[in-house]
N, CA, C and O atoms as a Tinker XYZ file with bonds, in Angstrom:
   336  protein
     1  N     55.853000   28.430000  -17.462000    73     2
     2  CA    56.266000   28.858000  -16.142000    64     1     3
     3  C     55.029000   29.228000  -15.343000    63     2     4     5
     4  O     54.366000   30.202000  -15.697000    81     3
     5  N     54.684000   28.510000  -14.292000    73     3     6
     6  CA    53.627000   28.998000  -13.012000    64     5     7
     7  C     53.462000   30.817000  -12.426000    63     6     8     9
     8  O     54.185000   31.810000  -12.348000    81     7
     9  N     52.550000   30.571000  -12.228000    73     7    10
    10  CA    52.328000   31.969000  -11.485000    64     9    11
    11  C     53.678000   31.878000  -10.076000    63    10    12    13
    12  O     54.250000   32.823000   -9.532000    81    11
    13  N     53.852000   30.296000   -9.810000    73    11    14
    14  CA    54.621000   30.717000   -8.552000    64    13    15
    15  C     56.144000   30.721000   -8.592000    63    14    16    17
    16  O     56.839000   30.919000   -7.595000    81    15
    17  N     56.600000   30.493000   -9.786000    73    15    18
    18  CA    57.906000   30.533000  -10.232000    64    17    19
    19  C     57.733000   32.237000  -10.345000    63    18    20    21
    20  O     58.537000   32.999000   -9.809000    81    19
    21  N     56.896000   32.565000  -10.902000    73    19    22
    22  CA    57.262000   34.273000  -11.280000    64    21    23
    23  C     57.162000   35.029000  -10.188000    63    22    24    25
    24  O     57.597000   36.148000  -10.458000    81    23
    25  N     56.775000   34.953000   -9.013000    73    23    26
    26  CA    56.914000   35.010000   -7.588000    64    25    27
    27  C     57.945000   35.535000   -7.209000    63    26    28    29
    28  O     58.896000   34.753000   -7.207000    81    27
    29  N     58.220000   36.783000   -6.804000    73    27    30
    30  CA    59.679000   37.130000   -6.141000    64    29    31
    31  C     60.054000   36.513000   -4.790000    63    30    32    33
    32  O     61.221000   36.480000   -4.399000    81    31
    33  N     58.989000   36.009000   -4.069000    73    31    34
    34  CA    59.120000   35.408000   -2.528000    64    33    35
    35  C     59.326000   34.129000   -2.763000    63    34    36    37
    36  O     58.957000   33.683000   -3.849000    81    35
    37  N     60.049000   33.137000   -1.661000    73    35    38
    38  CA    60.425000   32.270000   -1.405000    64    37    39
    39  C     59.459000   31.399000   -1.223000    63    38    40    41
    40  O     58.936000   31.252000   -0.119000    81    39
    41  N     59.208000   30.915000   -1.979000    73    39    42
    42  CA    57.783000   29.791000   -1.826000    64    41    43
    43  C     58.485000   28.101000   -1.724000    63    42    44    45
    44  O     59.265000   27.921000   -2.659000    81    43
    45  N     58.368000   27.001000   -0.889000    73    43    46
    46  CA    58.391000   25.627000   -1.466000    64    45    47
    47  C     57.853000   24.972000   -2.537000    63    46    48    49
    48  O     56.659000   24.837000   -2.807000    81    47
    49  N     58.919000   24.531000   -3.194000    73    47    50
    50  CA    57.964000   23.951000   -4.670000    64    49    51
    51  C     58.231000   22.589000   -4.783000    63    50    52    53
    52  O     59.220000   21.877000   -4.960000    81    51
    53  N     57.245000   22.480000   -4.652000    73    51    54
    54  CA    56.623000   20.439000   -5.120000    64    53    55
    55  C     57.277000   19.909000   -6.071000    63    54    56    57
    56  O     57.013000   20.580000   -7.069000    81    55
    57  N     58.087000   18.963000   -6.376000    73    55    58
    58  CA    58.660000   18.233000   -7.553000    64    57    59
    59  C     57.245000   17.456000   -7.956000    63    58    60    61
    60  O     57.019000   17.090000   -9.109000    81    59
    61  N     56.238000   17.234000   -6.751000    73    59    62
    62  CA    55.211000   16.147000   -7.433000    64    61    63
    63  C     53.995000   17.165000   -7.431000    63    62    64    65
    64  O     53.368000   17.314000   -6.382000    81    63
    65  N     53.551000   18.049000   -8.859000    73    63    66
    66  CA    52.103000   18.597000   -8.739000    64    65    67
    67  C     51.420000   17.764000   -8.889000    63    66    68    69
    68  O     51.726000   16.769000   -9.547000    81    67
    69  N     49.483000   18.063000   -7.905000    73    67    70
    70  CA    48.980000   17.346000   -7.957000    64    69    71
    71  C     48.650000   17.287000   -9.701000    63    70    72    73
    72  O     48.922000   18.099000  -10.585000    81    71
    73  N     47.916000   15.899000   -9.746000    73    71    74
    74  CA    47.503000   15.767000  -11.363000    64    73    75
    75  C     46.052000   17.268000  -11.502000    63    74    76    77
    76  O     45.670000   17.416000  -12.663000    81    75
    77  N     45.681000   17.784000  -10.937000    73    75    78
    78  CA    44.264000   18.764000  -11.603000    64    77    79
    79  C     45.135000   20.315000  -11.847000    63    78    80    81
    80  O     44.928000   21.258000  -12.611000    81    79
    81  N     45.991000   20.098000  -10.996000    73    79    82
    82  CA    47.502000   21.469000  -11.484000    64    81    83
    83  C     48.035000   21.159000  -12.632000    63    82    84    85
    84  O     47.531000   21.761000  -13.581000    81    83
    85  N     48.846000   20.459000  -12.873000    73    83    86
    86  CA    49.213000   19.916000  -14.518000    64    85    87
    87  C     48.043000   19.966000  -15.352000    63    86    88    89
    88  O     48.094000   20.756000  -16.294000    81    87
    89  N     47.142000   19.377000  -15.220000    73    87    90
    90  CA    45.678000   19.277000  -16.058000    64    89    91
    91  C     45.570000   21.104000  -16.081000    63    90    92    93
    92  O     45.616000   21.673000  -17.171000    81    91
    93  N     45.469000   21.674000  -15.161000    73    91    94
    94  CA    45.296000   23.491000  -16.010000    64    93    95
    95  C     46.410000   23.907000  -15.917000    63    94    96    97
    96  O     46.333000   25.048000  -15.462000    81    95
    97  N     47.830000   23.516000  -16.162000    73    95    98
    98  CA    49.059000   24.329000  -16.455000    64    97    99
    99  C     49.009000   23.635000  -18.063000    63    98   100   101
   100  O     48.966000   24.587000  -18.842000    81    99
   101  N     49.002000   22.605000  -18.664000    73    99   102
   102  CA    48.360000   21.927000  -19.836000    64   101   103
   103  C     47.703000   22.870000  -20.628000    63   102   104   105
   104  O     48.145000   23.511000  -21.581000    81   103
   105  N     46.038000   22.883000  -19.867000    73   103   106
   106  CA    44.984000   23.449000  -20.536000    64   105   107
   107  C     45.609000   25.362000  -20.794000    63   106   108   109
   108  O     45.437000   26.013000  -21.824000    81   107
   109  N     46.259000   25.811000  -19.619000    73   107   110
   110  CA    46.902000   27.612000  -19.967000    64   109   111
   111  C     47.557000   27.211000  -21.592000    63   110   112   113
   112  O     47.109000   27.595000  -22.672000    81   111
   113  N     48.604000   26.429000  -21.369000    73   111   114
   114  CA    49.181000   26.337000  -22.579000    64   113   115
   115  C     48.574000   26.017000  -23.974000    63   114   116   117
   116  O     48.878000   26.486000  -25.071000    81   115
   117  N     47.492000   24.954000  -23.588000    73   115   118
   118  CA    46.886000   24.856000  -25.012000    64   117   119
   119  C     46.397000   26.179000  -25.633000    63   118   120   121
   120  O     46.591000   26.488000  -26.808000    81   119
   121  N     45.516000   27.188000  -24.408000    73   119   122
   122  CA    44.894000   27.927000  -24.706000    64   121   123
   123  C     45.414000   28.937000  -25.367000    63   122   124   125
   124  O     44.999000   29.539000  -26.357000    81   123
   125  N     46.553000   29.093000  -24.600000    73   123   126
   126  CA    47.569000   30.080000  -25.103000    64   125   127
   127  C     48.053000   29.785000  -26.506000    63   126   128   129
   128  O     48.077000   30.581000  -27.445000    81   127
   129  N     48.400000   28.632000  -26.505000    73   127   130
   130  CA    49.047000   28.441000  -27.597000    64   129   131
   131  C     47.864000   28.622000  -29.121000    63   130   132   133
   132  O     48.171000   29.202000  -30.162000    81   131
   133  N     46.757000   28.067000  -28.883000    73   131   134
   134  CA    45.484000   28.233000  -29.715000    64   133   135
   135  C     44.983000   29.903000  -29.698000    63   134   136   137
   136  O     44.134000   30.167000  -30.549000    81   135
   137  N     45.326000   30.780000  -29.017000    73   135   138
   138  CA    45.480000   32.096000  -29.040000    64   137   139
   139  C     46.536000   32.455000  -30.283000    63   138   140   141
   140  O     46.272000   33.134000  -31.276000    81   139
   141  N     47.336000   32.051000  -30.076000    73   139   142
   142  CA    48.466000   32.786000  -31.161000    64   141   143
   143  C     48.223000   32.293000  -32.409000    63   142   144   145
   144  O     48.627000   32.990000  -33.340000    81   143
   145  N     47.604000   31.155000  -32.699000    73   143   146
   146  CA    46.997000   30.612000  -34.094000    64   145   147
   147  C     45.909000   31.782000  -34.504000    63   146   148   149
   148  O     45.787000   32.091000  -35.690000    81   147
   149  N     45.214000   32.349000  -33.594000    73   147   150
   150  CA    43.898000   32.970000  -33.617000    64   149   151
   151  C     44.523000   34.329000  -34.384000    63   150   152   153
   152  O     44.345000   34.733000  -35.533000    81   151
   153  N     45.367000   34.897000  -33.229000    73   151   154
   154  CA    45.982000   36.068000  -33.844000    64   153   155
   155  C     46.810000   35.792000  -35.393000    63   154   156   157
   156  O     46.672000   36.250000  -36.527000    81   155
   157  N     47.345000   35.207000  -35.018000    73   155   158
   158  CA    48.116000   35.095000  -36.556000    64   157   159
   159  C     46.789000   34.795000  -37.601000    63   158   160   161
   160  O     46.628000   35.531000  -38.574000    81   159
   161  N     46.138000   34.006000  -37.411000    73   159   162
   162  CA    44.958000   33.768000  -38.689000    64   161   163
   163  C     44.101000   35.419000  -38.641000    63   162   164   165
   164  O     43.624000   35.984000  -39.625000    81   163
   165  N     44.093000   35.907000  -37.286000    73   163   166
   166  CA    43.432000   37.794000  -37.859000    64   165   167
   167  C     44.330000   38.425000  -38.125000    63   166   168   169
   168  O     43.931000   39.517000  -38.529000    81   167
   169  N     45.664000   38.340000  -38.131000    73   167   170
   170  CA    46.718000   39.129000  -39.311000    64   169   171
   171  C     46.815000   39.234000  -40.704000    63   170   172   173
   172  O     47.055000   40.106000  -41.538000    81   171
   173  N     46.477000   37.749000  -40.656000    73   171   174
   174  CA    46.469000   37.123000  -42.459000    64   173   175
   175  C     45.048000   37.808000  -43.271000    63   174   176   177
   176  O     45.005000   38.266000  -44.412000    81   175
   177  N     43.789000   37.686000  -42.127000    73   175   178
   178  CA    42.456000   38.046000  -42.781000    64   177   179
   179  C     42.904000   39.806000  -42.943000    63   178   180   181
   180  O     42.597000   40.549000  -43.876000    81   179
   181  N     43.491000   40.050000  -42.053000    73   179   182
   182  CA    43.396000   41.705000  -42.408000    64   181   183
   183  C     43.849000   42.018000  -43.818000    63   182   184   185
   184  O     43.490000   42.983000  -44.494000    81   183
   185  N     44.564000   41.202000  -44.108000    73   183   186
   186  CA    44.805000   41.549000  -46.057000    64   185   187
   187  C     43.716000   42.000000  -46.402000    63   186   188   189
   188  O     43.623000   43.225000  -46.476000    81   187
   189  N     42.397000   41.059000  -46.764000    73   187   190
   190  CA    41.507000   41.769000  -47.280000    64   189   191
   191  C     40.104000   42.175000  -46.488000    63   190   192   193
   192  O     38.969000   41.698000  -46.477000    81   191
   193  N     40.755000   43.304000  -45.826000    73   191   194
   194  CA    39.261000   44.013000  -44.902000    64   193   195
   195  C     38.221000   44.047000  -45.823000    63   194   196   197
   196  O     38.305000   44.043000  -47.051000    81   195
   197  N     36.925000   44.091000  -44.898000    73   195   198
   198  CA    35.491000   44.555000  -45.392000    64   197   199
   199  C     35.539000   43.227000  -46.535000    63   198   200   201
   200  O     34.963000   43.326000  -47.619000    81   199
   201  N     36.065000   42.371000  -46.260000    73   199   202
   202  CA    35.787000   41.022000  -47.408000    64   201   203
   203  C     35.141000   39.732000  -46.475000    63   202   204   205
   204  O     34.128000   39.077000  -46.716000    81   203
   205  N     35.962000   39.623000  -45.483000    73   203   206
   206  CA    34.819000   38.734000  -44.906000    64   205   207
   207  C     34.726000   38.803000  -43.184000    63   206   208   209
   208  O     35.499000   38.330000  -42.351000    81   207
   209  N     33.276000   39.700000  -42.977000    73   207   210
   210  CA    33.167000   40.790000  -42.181000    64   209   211
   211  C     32.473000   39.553000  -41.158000    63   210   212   213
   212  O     32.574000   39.847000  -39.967000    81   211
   213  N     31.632000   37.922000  -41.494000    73   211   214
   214  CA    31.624000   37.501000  -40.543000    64   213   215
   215  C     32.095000   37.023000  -39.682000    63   214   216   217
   216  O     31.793000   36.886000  -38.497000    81   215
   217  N     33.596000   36.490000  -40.828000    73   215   218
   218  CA    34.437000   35.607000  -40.221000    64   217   219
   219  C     35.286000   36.502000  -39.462000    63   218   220   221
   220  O     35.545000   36.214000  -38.294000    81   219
   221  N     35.709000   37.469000  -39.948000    73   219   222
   222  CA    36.447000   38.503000  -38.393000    64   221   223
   223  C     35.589000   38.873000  -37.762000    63   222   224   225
   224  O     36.305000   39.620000  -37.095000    81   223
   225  N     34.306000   39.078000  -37.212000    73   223   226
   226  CA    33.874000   39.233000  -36.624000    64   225   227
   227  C     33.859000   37.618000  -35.203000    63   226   228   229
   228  O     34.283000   37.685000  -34.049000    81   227
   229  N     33.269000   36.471000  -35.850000    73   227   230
   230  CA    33.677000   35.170000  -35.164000    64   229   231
   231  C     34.748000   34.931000  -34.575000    63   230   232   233
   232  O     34.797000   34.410000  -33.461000    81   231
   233  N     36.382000   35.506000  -35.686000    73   231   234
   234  CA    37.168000   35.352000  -35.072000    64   233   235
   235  C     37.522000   36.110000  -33.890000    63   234   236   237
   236  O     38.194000   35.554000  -33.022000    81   235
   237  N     37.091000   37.511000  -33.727000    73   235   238
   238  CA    37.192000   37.951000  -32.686000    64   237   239
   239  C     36.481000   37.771000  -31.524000    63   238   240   241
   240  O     37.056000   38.112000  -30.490000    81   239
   241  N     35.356000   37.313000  -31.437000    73   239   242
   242  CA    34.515000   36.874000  -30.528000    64   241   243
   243  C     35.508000   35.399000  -30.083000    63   242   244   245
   244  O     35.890000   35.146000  -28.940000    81   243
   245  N     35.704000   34.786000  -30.992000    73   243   246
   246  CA    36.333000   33.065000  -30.056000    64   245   247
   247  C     37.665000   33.629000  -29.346000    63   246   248   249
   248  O     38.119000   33.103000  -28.330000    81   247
   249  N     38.302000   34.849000  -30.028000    73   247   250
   250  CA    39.812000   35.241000  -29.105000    64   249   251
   251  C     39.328000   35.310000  -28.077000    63   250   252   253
   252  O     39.733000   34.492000  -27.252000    81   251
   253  N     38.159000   36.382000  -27.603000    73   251   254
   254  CA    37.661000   37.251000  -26.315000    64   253   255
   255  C     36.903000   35.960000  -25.713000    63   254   256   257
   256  O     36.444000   36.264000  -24.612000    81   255
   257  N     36.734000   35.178000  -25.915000    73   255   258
   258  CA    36.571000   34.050000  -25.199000    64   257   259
   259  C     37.318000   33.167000  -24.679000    63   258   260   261
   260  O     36.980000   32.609000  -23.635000    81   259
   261  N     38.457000   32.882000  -25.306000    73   259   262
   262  CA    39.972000   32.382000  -25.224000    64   261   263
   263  C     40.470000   33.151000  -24.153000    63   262   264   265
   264  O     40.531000   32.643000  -23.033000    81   263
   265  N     40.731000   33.984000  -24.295000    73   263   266
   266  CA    41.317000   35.517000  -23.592000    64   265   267
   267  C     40.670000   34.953000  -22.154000    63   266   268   269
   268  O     41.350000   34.527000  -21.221000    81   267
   269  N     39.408000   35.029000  -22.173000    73   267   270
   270  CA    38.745000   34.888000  -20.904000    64   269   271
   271  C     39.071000   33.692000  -19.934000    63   270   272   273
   272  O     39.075000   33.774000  -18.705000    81   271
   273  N     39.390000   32.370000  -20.811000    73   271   274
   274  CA    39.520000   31.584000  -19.953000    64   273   275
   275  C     41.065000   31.545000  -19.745000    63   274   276   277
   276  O     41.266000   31.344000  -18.548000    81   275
   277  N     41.984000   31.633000  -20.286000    73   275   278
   278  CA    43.445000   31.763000  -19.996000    64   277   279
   279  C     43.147000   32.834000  -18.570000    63   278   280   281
   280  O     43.777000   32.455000  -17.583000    81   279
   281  N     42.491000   33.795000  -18.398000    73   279   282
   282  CA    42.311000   34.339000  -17.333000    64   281   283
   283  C     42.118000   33.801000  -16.397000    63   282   284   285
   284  O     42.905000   33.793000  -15.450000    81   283
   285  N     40.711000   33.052000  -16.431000    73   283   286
   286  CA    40.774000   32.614000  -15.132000    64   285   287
   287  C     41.601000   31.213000  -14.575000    63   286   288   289
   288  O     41.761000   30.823000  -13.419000    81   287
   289  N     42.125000   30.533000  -16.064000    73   287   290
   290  CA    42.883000   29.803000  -15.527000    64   289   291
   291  C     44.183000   30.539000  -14.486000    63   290   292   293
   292  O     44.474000   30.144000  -13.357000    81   291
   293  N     44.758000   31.565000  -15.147000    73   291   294
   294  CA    46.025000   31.942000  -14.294000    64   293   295
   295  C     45.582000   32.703000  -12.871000    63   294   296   297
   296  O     46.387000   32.833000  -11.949000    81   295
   297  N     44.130000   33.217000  -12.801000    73   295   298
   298  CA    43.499000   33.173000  -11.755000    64   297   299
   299  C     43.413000   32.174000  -10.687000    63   298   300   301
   300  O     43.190000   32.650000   -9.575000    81   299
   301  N     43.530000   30.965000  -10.757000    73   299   302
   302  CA    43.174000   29.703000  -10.666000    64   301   303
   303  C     44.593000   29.505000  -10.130000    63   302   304   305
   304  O     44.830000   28.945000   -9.060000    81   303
   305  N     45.390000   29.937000  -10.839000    73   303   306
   306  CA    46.900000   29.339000  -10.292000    64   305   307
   307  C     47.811000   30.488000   -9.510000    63   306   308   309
   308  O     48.953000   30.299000   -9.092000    81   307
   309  N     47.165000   31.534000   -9.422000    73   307   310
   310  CA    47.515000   32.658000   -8.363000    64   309   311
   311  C     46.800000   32.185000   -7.042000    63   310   312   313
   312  O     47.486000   32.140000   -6.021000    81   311
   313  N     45.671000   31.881000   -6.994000    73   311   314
   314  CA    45.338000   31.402000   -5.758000    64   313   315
   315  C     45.907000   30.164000   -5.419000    63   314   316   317
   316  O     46.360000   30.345000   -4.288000    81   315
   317  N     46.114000   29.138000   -5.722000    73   315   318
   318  CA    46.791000   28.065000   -5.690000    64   317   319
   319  C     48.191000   28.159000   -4.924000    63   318   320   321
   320  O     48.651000   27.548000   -3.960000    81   319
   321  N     48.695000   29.208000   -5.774000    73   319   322
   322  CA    49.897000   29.322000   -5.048000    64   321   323
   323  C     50.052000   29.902000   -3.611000    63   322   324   325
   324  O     50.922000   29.751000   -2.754000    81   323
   325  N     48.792000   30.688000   -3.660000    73   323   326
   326  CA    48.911000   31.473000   -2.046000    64   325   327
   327  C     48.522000   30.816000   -0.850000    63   326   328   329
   328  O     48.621000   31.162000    0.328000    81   327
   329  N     47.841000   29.323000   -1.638000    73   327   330
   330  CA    47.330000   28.621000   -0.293000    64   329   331
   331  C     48.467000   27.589000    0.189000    63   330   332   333
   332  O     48.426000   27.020000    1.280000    81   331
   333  N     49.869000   27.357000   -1.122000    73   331   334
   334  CA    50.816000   26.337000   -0.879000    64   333   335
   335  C     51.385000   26.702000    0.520000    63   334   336
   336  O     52.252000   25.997000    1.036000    81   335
């Protein structure tokens, strides 16, 4: 769902998005979706803390990077919508 579906105001909505809107409503979802792999794989490592202190450490660094760009993608699609 778009930033402009979640919109309480009456906006016109395009049956035809351009193709670089689909291309980052796509890319939110991959990201997102490759987020919840992330989390679920640092649930599983938490079994055995202080065992492998680089790999949670990596893994948390690639979330907070993940994290970051799902941001500015939905950044990306808040403005989008305000210029429709």
């Amino acid at each position: 769902m778009s930033v402009c579906e979640n919109n309480n105001s009456v906006q016109p909505q395009h049956h035809h998005q351009p193709a670089q809107q689909q291309q980052q409503q796509q890319s939110t979802q991959s990201i997102a979706d490759y987020l919840a792999q992330l989390l679920k794989d640092r649930k599983q490592l938490a079994a055995f803390p202080n065992v492998f202190n680089h790999v949670e450490r990596l893994l948390d660094e690639v979330m907070l990077m993940y994290m970051g760009m799902e941001l500015r993608f939905e950044f990306r699609e808040e403005l989008a919508c305000r210029n429709v």
